[in-house]
C-alpha positions in Angstrom: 27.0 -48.5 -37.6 27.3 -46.0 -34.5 24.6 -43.5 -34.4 25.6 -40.0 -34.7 25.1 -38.4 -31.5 23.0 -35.1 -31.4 24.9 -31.8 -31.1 23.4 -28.6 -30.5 24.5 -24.7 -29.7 22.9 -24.5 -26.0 21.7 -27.2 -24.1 19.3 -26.2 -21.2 18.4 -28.2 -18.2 15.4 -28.1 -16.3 12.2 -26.4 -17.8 10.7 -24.6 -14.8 11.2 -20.6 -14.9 14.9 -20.6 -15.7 14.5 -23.0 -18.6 11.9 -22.1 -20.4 12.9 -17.9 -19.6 16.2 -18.7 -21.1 14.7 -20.8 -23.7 12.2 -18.0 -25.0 15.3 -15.5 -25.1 17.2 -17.5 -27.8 14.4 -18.4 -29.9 13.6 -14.0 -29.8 17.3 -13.9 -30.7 16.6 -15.9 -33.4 18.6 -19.3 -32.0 17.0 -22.2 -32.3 19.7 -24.8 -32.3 18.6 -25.7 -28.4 17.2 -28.3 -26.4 15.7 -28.7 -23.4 16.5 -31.4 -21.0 14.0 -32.2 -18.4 14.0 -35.2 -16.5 9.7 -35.4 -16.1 6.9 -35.9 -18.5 5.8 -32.3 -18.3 7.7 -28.9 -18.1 7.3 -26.3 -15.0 9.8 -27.5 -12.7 9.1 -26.7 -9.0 5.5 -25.9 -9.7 4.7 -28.8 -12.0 5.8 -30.8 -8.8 5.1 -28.8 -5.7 1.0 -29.7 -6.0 0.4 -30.1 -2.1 -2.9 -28.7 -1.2 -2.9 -24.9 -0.4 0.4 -24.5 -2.5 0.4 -20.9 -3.7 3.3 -18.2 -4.4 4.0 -15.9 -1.3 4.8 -13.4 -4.0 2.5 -11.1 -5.2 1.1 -12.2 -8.7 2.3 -9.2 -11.1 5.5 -9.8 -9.9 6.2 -13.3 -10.1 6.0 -13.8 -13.8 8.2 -13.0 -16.5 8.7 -9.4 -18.1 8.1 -10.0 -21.7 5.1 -12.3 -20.6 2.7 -10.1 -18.6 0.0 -12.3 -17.2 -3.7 -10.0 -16.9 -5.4 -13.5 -15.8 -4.4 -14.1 -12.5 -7.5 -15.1 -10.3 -5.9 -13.9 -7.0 -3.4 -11.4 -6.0 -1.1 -14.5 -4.9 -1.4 -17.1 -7.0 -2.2 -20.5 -6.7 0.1 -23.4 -7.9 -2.6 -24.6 -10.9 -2.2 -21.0 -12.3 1.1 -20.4 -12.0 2.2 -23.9 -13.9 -0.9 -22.8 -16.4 1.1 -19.9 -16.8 4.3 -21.7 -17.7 3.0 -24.3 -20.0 1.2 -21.3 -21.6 4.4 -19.3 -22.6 6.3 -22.1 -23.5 3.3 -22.8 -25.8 2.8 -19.3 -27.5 6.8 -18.9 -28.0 7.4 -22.5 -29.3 9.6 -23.3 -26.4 8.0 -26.7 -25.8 8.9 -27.9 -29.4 12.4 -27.9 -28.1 11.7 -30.2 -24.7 13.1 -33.8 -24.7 11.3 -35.4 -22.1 12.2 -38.0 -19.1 15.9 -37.1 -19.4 16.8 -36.8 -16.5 20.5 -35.7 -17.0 22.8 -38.3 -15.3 26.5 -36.5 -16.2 28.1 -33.6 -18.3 31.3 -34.1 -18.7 33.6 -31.3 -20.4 35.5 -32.2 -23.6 38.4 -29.8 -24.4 39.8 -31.1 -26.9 36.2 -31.2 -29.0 35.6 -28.1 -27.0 31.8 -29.2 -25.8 29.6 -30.7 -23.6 28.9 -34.4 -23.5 25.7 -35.1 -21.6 24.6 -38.1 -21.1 20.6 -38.7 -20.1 18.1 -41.2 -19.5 17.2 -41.0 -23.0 20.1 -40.9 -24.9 23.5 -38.7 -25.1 23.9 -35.5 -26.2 26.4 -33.0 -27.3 26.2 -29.4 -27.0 28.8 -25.6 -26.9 27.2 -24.5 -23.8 25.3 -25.6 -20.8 22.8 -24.2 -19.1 21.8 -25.3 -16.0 17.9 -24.2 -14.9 17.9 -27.0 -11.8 16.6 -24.6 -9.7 17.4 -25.1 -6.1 14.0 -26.1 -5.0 14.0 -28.9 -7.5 15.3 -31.7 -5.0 13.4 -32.6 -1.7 15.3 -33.1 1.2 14.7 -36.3 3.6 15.5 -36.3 7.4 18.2 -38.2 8.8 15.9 -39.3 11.5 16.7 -43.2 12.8 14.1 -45.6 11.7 12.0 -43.4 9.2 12.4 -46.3 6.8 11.0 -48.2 9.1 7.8 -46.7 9.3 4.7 -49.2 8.7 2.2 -46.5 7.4 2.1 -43.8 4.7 5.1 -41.4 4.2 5.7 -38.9 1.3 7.5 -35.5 1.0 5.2 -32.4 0.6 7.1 -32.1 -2.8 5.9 -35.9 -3.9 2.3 -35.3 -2.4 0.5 -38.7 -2.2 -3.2 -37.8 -3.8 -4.4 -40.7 -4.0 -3.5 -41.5 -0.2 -7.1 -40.2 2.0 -6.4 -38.1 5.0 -9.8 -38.8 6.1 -9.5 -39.5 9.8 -6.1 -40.1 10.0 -3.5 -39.7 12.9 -0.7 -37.7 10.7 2.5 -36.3 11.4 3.7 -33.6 9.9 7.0 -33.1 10.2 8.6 -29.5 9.3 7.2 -25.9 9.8 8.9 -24.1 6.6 7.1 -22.7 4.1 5.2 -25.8 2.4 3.9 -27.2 5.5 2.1 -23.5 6.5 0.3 -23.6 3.3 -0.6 -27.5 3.4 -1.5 -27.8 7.1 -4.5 -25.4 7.5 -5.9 -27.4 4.5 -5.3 -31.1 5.6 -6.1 -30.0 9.2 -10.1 -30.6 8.7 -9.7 -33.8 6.8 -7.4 -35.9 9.7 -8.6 -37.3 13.1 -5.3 -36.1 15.1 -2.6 -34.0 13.4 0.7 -33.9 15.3 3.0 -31.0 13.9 6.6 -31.6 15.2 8.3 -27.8 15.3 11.8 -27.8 15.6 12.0 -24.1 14.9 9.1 -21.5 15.1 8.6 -19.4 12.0 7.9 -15.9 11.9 4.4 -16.1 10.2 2.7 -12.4 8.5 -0.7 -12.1 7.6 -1.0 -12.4 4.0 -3.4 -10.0 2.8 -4.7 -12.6 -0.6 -7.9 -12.2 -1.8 -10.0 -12.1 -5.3 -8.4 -9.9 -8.2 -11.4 -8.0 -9.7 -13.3 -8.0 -13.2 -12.7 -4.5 -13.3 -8.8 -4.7 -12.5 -8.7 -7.9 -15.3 -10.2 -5.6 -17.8 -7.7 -2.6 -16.9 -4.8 -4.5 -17.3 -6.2 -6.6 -20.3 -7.2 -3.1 -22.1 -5.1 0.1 -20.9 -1.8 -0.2 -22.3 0.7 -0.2 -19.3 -1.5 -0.5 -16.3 0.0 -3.8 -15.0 3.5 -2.6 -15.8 2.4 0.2 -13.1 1.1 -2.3 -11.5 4.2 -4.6 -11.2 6.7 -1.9 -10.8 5.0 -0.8 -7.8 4.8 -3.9 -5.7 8.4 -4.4 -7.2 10.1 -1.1 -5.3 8.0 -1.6 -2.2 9.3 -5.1 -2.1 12.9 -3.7 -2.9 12.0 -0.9 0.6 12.5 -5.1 3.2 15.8 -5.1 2.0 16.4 -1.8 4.8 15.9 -3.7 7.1 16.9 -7.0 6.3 20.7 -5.9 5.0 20.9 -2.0 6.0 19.3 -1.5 9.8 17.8 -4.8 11.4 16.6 -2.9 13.8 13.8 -1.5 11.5 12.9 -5.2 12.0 11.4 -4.7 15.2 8.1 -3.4 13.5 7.9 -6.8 11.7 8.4 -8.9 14.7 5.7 -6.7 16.3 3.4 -7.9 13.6 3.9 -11.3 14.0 2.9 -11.7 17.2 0.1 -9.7 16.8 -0.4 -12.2 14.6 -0.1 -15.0 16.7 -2.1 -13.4 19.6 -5.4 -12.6 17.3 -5.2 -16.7 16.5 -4.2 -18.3 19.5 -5.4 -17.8 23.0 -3.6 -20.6 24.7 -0.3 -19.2 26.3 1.5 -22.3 26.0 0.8 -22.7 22.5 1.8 -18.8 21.9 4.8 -19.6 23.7 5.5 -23.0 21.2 4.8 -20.5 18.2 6.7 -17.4 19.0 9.7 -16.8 17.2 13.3 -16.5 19.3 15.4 -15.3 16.7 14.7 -11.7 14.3 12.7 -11.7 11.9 14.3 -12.5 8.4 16.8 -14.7 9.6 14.8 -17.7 8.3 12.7 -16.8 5.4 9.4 -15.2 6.9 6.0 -16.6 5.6 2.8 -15.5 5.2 -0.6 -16.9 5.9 -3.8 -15.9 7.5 -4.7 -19.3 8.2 -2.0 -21.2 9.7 -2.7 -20.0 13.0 -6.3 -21.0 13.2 -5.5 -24.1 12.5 -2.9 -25.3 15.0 -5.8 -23.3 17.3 -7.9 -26.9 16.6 -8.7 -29.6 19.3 -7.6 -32.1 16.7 -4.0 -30.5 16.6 -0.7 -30.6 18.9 2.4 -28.6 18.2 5.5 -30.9 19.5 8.9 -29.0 20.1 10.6 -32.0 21.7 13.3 -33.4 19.6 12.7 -36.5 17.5 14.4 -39.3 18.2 13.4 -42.0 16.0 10.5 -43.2 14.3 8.9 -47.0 14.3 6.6 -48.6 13.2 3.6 -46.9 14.0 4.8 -43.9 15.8 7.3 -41.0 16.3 9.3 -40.8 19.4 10.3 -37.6 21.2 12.6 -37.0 23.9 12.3 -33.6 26.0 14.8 -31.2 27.9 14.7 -34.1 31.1 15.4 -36.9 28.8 11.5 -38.2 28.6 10.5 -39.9 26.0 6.7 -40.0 24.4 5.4 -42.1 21.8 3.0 -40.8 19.2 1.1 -43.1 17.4 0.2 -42.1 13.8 -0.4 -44.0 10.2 0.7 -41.0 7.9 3.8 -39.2 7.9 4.6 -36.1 6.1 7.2 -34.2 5.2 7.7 -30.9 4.7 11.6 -30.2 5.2 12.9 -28.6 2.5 15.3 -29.1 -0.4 18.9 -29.5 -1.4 19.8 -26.3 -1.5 23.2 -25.7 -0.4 24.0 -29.1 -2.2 22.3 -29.4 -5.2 22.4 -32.5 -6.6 23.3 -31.6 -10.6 26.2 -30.2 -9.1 27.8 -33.5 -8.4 26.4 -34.5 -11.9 28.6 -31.6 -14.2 32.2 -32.4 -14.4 35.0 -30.9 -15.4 37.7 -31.9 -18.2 39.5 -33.3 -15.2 36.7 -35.5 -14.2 36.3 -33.7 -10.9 32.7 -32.7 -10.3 31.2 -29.1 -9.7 30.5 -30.4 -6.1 33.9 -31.3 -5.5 35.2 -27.9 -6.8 32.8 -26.6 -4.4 33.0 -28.3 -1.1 30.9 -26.8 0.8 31.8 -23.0 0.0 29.2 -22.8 -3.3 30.5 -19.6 -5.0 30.2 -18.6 -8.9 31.2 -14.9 -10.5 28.0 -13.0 -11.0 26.1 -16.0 -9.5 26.0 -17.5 -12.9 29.7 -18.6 -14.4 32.4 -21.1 -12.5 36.2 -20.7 -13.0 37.1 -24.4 -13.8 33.7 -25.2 -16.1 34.0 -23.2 -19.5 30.7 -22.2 -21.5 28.7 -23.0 -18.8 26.3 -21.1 -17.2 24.0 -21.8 -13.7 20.8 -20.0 -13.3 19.6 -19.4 -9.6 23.4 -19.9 -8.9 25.4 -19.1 -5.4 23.9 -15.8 -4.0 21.2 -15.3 -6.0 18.6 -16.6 -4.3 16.1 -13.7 -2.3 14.3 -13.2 0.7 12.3 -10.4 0.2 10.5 -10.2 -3.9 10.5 -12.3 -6.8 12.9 -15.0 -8.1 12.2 -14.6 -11.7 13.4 -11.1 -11.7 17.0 -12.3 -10.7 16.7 -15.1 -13.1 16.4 -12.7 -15.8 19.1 -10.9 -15.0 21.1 -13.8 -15.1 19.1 -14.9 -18.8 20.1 -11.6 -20.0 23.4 -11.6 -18.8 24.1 -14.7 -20.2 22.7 -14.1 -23.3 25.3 -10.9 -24.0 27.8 -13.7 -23.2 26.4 -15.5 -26.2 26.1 -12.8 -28.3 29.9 -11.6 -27.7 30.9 -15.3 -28.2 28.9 -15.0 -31.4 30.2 -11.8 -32.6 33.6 -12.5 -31.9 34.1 -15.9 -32.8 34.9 -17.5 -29.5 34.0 -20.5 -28.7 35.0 -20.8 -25.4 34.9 -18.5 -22.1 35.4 -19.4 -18.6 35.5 -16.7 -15.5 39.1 -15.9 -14.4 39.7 -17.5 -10.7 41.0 -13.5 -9.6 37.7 -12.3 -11.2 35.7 -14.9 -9.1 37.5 -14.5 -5.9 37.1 -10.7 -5.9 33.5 -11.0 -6.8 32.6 -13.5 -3.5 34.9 -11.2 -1.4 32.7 -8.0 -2.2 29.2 -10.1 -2.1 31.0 -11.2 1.6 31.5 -7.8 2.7 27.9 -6.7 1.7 27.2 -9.7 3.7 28.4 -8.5 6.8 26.0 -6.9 9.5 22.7 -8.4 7.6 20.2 -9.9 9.3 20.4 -13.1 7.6 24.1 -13.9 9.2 23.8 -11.7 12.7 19.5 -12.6 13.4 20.1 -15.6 16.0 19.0 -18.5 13.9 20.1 -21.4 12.2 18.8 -21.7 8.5 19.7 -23.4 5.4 21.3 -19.9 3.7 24.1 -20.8 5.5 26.9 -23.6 5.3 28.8 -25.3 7.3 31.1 -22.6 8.2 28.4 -20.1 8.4 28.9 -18.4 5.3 25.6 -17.3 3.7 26.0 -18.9 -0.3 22.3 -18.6 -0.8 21.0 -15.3 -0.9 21.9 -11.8 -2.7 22.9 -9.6 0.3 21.3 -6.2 -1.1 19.1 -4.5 -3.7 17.9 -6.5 -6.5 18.6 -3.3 -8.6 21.6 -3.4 -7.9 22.3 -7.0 -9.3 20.4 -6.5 -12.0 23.4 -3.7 -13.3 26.1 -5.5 -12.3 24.7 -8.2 -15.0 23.5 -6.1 -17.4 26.8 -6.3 -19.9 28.8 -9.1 -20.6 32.6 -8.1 -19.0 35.1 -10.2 -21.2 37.9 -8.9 -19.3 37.1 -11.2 -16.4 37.0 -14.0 -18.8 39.4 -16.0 -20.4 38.6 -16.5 -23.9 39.5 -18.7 -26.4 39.3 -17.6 -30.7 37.1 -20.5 -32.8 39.5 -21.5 -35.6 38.3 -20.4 -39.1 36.0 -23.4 -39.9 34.2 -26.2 -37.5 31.0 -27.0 -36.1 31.7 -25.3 -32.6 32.4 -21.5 -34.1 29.2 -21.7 -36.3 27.9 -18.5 -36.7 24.6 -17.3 -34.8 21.8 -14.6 -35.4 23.2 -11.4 -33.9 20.1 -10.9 -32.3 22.0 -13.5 -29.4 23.1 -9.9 -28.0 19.9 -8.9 -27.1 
């Protein structure tokens, strides 16, 4: 006898913010035919994995956490990884999210099945059915590996700052670090003591701020923990001086200038060596690569027991990395430990080419290379699904989670108006999608992020910035504050089946 195969309303995958934000909102609406499909042993997504020494949020505390989940208990005014996943695990806890986790499913396909009008998902631990998807893969969920020649050759110790080796001893060690984004400034300074000779090979320089971090105090724990509001204040303060970047990142890059000004007077009160000022002083504006902060980054690529290499790698062997400079000479570095800290799959995200539609033709086929979505969050071509930290929503100024709760709350009023109307199916018109791209493009235009001189991984191929919101997160935030049938097409549930069972009406909220 075949066993039945699980259905539910909403299946979610991932349970780092987006999953377990999205998850809480349907069990307050009352839904609680969910489950959550992550692929590890543990919820918390980027920071469950991302446990690299030094790794911290470059946004301030009160902001990065979720709105209906104040957290008075942060240690630090940016907070360190440990925290932050506490923090997750914690409100997954108190809202019974984590009842509704199945574990080391890694989701493997979802295929779209009109004619039962569902998703068939088929995991690592079994198969699945489910009325809507939800995709929480965030895009920092995937590490990206170099094509470098020979790195699979190399003899000694190699990981990915996002797959951190701790039981691997640094201890007087000759390591290369490859990569100067925003993993490697936090995990440098702190590796930088342990290791014999640390070789950091740049290809770009990063513009780095001084991140003013320090100790949150008894005083301001008890305010926020007794005086009804205070960390709201709190929060909505760093939120609107946050929102003041996006001037001069989208409206005047010039403002800009002030930032660049800081920078190097942040270099300069590190390093005294010209040369290694000149290694570490950005060429492009500020903003056009995501700008990091750190006050001790700088001190530590100050070290004798540290070179900054800005020739080109050309391979790697056995026990070394080759570079070749602007003359075509080449220089072997010897080293026993290789790490990695380039990036993820961002532009390319890997469940993309694992949700298909009822064609068989995979979300990144639809997509090429020109990732678009309507409202960042709903593809023409994929009904009742719904991708959280979707196409141009990602930031470079404040916090994440306050875009993936727009996003949670706008698709939750899709929900609700598929509950309250009896559809059972919706998918984005392709007019509706198109003319939503074509207005994020124009907002696009003249920011700093597509005119700023550099080469970073917003952009694709063709130079089109897919990544990032181009303006006010306020402004998102009311362009997905109502569900807008009219740019859907929507399909009636017949009178009786599973798929148009009825839900709480609290799924508006």
């Amino acid at each position: 006898m075949t066993e039945a195969v699980p259905h539910h309303r909403v299946a979610i995958i991932g349970s780092g913010f987006a999953g377990i934000g999205m998850a809480v909102r349907l069990t307050q609406a009352g839904l609680r035919d969910f489950v959550i499909l992550e692929r590890a042993d543990g919820i918390g997504g980027t920071w469950r994995d991302n446990a690299y020494p030094g790794a911290a949020c470059d946004v301030p505390s009160h902001l990065y956490s979720f709105s209906f989940a104040l957290n008075p208990g942060w240690s630090r005014t940016f907070s360190p990884q440990p925290e932050i996943w506490d923090y997750m695990k914690r409100v997954a806890g108190e809202h019974g999210v984590d009842r509704h986790v199945r574990h080391n499913s890694d989701v493997l396909a979802a295929h779209w099945e009109p004619e039962a009008n569902r998703w068939r998902i088929e995991t690592t631990s079994g198969t699945v059915t489910a009325q809507f998807l939800v995709s929480g893969a965030g895009p920092l969920a995937d590490p990206t590996y170099p094509d470098i020649k020979g790195l699979d050759s190399f003899e000694g110790r190699l990981f990915h700052s996002a797959e951190w080796d701790h039981d691997h001893d640094l201890s007087g060690r000759k390591v290369a670090v490859i990569g100067t984004g925003a993993s490697a400034i936090q995990f440098v300074p702190k590796i930088q003591p342990l290791v014999g000779r640390l070789s950091l090979f740049q290809r770009t320089a990063p513009w780095v701020m001084f991140r003013h971090d320090r100790d949150i105090t008894k005083a301001e724990s008890w305010l926020y923990r007794n005086v009804p509001g205070a960390q709201q204040i709190a929060r909505k303060s760093i939120y609107w001086g946050r929102e003041t970047y996006i001037l001069g990142f989208a409206k005047n890059p010039r403002l800009l200038g002030v930032v660049e000004r800081l920078g190097r007077a942040n270099i300069n009160r590190s390093v005294k060596d010209p040369e290694l000022r000149r290694k570490l002083t950005p060429t492009f504006r500020a903003g056009c690569k995501r700008i990091l902060m750190s006050n001790d980054y700088y001190p530590a690529l100050a070290r004798p027991n540290v070179d900054v290499v800005t020739d080109g790698i050309v391979e790697v062997r056995a026990n070394s990395v080759v570079t070749r400079d602007a003359s075509g000479r080449e220089t072997e570095h010897e080293v026993d430990t290789i790490i990695l800290g380039t990036g993820f799959q961002v532009t390319d995200p890997p469940i993309a080419h694992r949700v298909y539609d009822a064609r068989g033709r995979s979300l990144a086929e639809h997509w090429g290379t020109d990732v678009q979505a309507f409202r960042g969050t709903t593809v023409n071509g994929f009904p009742n699904a719904f991708v959280l930290a979707g196409p141009n929503t990602g930031l470079g100024h404040t916090s994440q989670v306050f875009m993936i709760e727009a996003q949670i709350r706008y698709t939750m009023q899709a929900l609700g108006f598929a509950c309250r109307n009896r559809i059972d199916r919706l998918e984005p018109r392709a007019e509706a999608q198109r003319a939503y791209n074509e207005m994020v493009d124009r907002s696009m235009r003249g920011t700093v992020w597509v005119t700023g001189g550099c080469d970073s991984w917003y952009l694709n191929e063709q130079g089109r910035n897919t990544t990032l919101w181009p303006t006010f997160t306020w402004n998102y935030a009311l362009r997905t504050r109502w569900f807008d049938p009219h740019n859907y097409d929507l399909r009636r549930a017949p009178s009786t089946g599973r798929s148009g069972a009825r839900v709480p009406e609290g799924a508006s909220a």
